[in-house]
C-alpha positions in Angstrom: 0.0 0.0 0.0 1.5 3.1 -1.1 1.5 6.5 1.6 3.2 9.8 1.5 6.8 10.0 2.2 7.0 11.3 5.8 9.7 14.3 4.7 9.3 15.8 7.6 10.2 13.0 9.9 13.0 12.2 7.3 14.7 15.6 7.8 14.8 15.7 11.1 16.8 12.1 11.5 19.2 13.8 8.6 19.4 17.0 10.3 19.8 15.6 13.9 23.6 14.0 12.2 24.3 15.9 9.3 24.1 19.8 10.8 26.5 18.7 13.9 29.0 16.9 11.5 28.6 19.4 9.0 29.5 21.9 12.0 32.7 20.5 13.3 33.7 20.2 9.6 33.3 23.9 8.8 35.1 25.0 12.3 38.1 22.7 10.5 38.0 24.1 7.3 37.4 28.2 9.3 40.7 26.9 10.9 42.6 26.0 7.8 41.5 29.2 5.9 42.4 31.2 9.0 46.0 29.4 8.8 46.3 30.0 5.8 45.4 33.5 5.7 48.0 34.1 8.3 50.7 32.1 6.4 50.3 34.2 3.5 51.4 37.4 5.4 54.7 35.2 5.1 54.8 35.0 1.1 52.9 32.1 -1.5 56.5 30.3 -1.5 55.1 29.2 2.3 51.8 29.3 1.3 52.7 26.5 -1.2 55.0 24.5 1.1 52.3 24.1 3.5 49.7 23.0 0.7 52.1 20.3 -0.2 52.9 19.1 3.5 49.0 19.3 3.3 48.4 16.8 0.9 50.7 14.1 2.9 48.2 14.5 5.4 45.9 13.7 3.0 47.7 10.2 1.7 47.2 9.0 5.5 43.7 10.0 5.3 43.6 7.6 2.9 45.4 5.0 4.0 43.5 5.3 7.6 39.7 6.2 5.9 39.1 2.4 4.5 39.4 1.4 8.4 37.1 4.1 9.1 34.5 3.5 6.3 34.2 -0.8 7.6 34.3 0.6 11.2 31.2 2.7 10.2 29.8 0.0 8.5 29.9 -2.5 11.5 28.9 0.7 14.2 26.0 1.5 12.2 24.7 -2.1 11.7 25.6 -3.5 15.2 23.7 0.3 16.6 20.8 -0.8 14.5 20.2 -4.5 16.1 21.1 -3.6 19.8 24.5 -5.4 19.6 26.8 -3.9 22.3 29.4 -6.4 22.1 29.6 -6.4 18.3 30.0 -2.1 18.6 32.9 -2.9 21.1 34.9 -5.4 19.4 34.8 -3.5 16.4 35.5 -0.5 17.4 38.7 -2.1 18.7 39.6 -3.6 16.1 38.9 -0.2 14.0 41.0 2.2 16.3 44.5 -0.5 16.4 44.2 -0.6 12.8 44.0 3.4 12.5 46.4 3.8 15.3 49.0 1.9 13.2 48.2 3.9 10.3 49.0 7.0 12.1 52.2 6.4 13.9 53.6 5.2 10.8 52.8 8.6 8.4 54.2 10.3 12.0 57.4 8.6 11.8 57.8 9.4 8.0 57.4 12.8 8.5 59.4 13.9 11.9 62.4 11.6 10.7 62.6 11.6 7.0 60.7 15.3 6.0 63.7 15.9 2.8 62.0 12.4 1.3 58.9 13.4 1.6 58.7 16.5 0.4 61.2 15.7 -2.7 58.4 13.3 -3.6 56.1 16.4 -3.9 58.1 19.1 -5.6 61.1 19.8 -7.5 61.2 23.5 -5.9 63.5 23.9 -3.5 62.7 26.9 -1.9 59.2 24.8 -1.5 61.1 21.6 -0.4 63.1 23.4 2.7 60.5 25.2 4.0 57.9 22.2 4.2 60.8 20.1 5.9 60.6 22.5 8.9 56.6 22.0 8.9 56.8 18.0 8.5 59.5 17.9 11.2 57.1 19.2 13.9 53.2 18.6 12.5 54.1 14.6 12.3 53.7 14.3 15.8 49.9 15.1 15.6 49.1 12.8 13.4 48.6 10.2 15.7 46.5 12.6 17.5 44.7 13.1 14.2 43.6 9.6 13.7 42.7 8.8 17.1 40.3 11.7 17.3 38.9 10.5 14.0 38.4 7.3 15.4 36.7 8.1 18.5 34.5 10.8 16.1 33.3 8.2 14.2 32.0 5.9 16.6 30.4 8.5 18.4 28.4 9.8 15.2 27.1 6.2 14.5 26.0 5.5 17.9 23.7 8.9 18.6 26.5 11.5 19.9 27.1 13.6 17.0 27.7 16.3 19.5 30.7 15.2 21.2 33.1 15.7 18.5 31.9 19.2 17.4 32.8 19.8 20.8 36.1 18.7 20.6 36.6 20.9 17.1 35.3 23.8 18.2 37.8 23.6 21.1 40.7 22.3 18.7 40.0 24.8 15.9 40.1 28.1 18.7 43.2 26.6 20.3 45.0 26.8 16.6 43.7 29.8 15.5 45.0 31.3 18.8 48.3 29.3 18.9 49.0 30.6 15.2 48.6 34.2 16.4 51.4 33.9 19.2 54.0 31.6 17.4 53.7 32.9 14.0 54.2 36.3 14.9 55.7 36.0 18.0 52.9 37.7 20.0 52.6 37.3 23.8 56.7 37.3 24.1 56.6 35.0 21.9 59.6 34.2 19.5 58.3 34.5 15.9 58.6 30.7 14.5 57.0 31.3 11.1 55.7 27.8 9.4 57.4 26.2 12.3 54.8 28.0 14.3 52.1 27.3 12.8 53.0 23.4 12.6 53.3 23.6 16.3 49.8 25.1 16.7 48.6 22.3 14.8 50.3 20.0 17.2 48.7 21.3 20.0 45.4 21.7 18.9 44.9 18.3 18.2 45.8 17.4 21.9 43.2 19.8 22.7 40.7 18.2 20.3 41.5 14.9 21.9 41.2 15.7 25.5 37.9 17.3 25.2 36.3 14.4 23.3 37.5 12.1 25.9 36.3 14.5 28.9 32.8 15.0 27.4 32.5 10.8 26.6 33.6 10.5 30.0 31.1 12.9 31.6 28.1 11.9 29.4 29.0 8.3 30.5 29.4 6.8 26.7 28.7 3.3 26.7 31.6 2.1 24.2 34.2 4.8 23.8 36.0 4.4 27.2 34.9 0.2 27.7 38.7 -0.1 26.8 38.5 -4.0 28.4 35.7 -5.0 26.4 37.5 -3.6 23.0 40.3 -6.1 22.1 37.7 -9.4 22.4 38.6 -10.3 18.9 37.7 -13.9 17.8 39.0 -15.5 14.6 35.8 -15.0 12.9 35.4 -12.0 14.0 38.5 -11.0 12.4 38.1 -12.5 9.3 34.3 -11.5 8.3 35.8 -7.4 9.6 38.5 -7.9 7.0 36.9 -9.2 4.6 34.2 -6.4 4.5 37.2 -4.0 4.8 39.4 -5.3 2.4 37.5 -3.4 -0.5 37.7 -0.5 1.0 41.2 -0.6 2.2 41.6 -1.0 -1.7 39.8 1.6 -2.9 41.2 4.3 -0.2 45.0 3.4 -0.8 44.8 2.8 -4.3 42.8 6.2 -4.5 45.5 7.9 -2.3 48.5 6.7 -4.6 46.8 7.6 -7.4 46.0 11.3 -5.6 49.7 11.2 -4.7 50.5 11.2 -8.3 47.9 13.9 -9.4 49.7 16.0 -6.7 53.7 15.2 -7.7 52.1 16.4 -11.3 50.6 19.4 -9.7 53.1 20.0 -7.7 55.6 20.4 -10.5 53.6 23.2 -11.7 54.8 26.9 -11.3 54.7 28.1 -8.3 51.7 30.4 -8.7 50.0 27.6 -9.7 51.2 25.5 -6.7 50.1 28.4 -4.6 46.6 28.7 -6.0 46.2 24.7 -5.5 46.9 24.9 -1.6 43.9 27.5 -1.5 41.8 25.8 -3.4 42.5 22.7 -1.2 41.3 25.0 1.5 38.1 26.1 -0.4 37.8 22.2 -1.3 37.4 21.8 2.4 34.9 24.1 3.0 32.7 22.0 0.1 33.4 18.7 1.8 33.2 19.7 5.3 28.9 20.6 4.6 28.7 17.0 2.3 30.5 14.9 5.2 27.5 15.8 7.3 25.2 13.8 4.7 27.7 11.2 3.9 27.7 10.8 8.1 24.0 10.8 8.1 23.7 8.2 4.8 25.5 5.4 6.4 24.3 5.7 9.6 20.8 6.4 8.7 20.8 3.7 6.0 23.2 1.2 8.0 21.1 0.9 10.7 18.1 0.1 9.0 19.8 -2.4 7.1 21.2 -3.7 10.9 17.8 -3.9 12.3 16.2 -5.8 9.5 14.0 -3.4 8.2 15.6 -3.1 4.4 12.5 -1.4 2.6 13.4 1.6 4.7 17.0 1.7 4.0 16.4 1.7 0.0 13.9 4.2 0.7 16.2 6.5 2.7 19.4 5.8 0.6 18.3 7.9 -3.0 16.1 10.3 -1.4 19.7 10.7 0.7 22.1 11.5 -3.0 19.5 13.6 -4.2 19.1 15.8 -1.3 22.8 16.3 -0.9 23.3 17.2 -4.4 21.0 19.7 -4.2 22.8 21.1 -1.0 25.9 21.2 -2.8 25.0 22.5 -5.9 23.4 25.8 -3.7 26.6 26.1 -1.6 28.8 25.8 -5.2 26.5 28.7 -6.3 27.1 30.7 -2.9 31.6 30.4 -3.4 31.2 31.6 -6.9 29.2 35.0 -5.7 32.3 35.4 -2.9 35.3 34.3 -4.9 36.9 37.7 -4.7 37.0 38.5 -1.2 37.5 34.9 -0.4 40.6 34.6 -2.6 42.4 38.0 -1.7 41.6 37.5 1.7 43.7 34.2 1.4 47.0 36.3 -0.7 45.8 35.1 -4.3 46.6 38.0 -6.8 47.2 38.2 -10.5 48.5 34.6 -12.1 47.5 32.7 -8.8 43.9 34.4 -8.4 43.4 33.7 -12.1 44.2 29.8 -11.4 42.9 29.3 -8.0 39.2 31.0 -9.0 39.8 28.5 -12.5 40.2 25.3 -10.0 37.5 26.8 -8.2 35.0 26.6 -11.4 36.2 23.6 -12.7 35.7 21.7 -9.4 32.2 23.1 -8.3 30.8 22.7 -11.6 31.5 19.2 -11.4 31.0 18.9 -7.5 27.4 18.3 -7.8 28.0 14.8 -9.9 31.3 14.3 -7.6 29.3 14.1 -4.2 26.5 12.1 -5.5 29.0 9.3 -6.5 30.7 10.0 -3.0 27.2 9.5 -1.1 26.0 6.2 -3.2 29.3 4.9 -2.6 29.2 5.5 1.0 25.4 4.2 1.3 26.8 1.0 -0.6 29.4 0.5 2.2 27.3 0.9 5.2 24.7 -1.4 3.7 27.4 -3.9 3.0 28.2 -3.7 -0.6 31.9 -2.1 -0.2 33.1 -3.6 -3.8 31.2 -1.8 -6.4 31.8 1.7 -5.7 35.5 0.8 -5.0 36.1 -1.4 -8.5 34.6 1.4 -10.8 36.2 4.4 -8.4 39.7 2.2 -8.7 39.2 1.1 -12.8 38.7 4.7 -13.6 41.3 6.6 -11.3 44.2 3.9 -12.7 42.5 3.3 -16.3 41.7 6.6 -17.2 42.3 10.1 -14.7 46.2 9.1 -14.2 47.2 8.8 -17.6 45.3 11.9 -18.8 47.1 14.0 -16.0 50.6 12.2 -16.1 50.4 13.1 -20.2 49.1 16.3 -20.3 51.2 17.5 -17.5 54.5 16.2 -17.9 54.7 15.0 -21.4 52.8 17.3 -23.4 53.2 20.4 -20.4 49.6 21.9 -21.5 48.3 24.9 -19.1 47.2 24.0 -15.2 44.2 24.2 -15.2 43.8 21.7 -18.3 45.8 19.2 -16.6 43.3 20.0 -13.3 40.4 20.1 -15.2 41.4 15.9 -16.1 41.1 15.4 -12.6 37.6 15.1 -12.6 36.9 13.6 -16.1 35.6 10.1 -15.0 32.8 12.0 -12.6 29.8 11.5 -14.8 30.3 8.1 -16.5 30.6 6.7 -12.7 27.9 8.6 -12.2 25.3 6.9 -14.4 26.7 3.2 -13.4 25.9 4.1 -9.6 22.9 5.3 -10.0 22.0 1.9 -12.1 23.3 0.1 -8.8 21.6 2.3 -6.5 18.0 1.1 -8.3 18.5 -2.2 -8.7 19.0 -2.5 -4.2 21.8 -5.7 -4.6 23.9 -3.1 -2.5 21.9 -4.5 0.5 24.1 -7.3 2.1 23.4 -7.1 5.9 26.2 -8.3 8.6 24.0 -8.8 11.4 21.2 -11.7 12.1 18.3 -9.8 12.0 19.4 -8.6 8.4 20.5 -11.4 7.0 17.2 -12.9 8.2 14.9 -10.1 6.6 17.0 -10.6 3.7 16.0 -13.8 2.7 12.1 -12.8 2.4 13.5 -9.4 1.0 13.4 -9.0 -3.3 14.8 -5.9 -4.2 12.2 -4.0 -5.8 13.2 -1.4 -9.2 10.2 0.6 -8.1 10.8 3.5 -5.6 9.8 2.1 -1.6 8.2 4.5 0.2 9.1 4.5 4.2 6.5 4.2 6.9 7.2 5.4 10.4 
């Protein structure tokens, strides 16, 4: 019997996860844009270094983000049938796994920051001064990737709150320790990058400690039941894994193949590296308010999938890609309008304002299609399906993106934003294969009892399934 989509109801679940995620993200991305506001007083040569040092940050949020995505999937679906002791193990098992991930990228960069950063550029005036960065920002990211894994346990079990906490608090404490060891304010001596890497350092500890205090005080079931976290059986092991595995795949494989878009990039001139480290700020910004709906899709489909009730996670999972499109597509609209203040504010002028407001038009007008492949693939994984999304993502990154951008850029040395402009060329092909996926509902593949059970009596249907409350 068909009835009217309860919209109302719907928004409200969405809103309850998406607006506090969305939140903490912005406060991140406010701090990175104040950062680098305040590094540009020091010249775009450090503005660029610090881009770069950025974007080996961003290789161990790939390597640790596959851990993150099966952790989700697990939270969401254990949260969904009432399973305590599944949420525990697996969140064990999530945060030694991420752990590892982020001692090791931490090691790389405090003790070899030359090798590093001669991976990323052939500019030396680049290279020396993101050495001094690495040397001293590598020890926070441990800190990092432990506050990411405690953030995303909380989000999937109903504490969304907790970590926007812990930015707020992290992103005031950087913004303030930038002031007074940039400059040298407060008797300070005036560190420069060095300074800034340093705030970064502490603000994570800061981020970390509140997020504990508040669990603590609010008496979170899971996050601090540190005995009942490492009661790993064999199976266990093996069926976490094995729903991992794909998206361990698709998250390195993506990162190398991001690594190798940015070595290309980063052997641009250096207005044009420059212009790429703000747009990677602006880039923020954009993902920061779609992370709150890729938060609320696999928790709000996951969890129905957990519980057995699989008509309402189809339901909920395209009304979810279509929604966040649209949000995307108005904030895209919204950056356009404010490019000029937002890119002088940040030290782009002439050449480099020219590129970075190019990269700017290049990636929103394709940001709508880019998000909606990010959210399906996201629903896919929390429901259990973490192979599609990863195969095509994977095919077309290694097949496709990375010859287009290795050719044009170091071969045939066409302009920046041509070579940029490939980054993004797979976007709508993927597009229309996901969304055949996304109808057809064999994404469903449950991990719990009670949806494996429902499963069984459960055809997918091509037709759209309206949810009933």
């Amino acid at each position: 019997m068909r009835t009217r989509y309860p919209w109302r109801s719907f928004l409200k679940k969405i809103a309850v996860i998406a607006i506090p995620v969305a939140l903490q993200n912005l406060m991140s991305t406010t701090g990175s844009m104040v950062d680098t506001m305040m590094i540009a007083s020091l010249g775009q040569t450090e503005v660029g270094a610090v881009g770069l040092c950025a974007q080996f940050s961003s290789l161990m949020f790939s390597a640790y983000w596959g851990f993150v995505g099966g952790g989700m999937l697990f939270f969401s679906q254990y949260w969904g049938a009432k399973d305590d002791d599944g949420i525990n193990r697996s969140y064990g098992l999530t945060w030694t796994c991420m752990m590892t991930v982020g001692m090791l990228f931490g090691v790389m960069a405090v003790c070899f920051p030359e090798t590093v950063m001669r991976l990323y550029t052939d500019k030396e005036a680049i290279r020396q001064i993101g050495v001094e960065y690495l040397q001293i920002a590598g020890f926070g990211y441990p800190l990092m990737v432990f506050s990411m894994a405690m953030a995303a346990l909380l989000r999937c079990t109903g504490r969304v709150r907790i970590p926007l906490w812990g930015s707020v608090a992290g992103v005031l404490t950087n913004i303030f320790m930038n002031w007074v060891l940039i400059f040298g304010n407060l008797g300070m001596p005036a560190m420069g990058v060095r300074g800034a890497a340093t705030a970064t350092v502490v603000a994570q500890a800061v981020n970390c400690t509140v997020i504990l205090v508040a669990a603590r005080k609010s008496r979170h079931p899971y996050l601090l039941a540190i005995r009942r976290h490492f009661r790993w059986s064999k199976k266990f092991v093996r069926t976490y894994f094995r729903k991992c595995f794909p998206i361990l795949c698709n998250e390195v494989l993506i990162g190398v193949g991001n690594m190798v878009i940015n070595i290309v990039l980063g052997r641009q001139p250096e207005e044009a590296i420059a212009a790429l480290a703000v747009f990677r700020t602006i880039e923020g910004l954009v993902i920061g308010f779609f992370a709150g709906f890729s938060n609320a899709s696999s928790v709000l489909v996951g969890t129905e999938v957990g519980a057995g009730r699989l008509d309402r996670a189809f339901g909920r999972a395209w009304r979810l890609v279509y929604l966040c499109q649209g949000i995307i597509a108005l904030l895209g609209a919204v950056l356009i309008c404010l490019h000029t203040p937002i890119l002088n504010v940040m030290g782009m002028k002439g050449e480099s304002f020219r590129l970075a407001f190019g990269m700017m038009l290049i990636y929103l007008s394709l940001g709508i299609i880019r998000m909606g492949n990010w959210t399906q693939n996201d629903t896919f994984r929390a429901a259990g399906d973490a192979t599609y999304g990863t195969v095509l993502e994977i095919v077309f990154m290694w097949v496709m993106l990375l010859p287009l951008v290795c050719v044009s850029g170091l071969v045939l040395k066409w302009p920046t934003l041509v070579v940029f402009a490939f980054c993004y060329a797979d976007e709508p092909i993927r597009y229309v294969l996901m969304q055949v996926h996304l109808f057809r509902g064999k994404w469903i593949k449950p991990v719990t009892p009670e949806g494996q059970s429902a499963w069984h009596v459960w055809k997918p249907n091509l037709k759209i399934i309206d949810e009933e409350d």
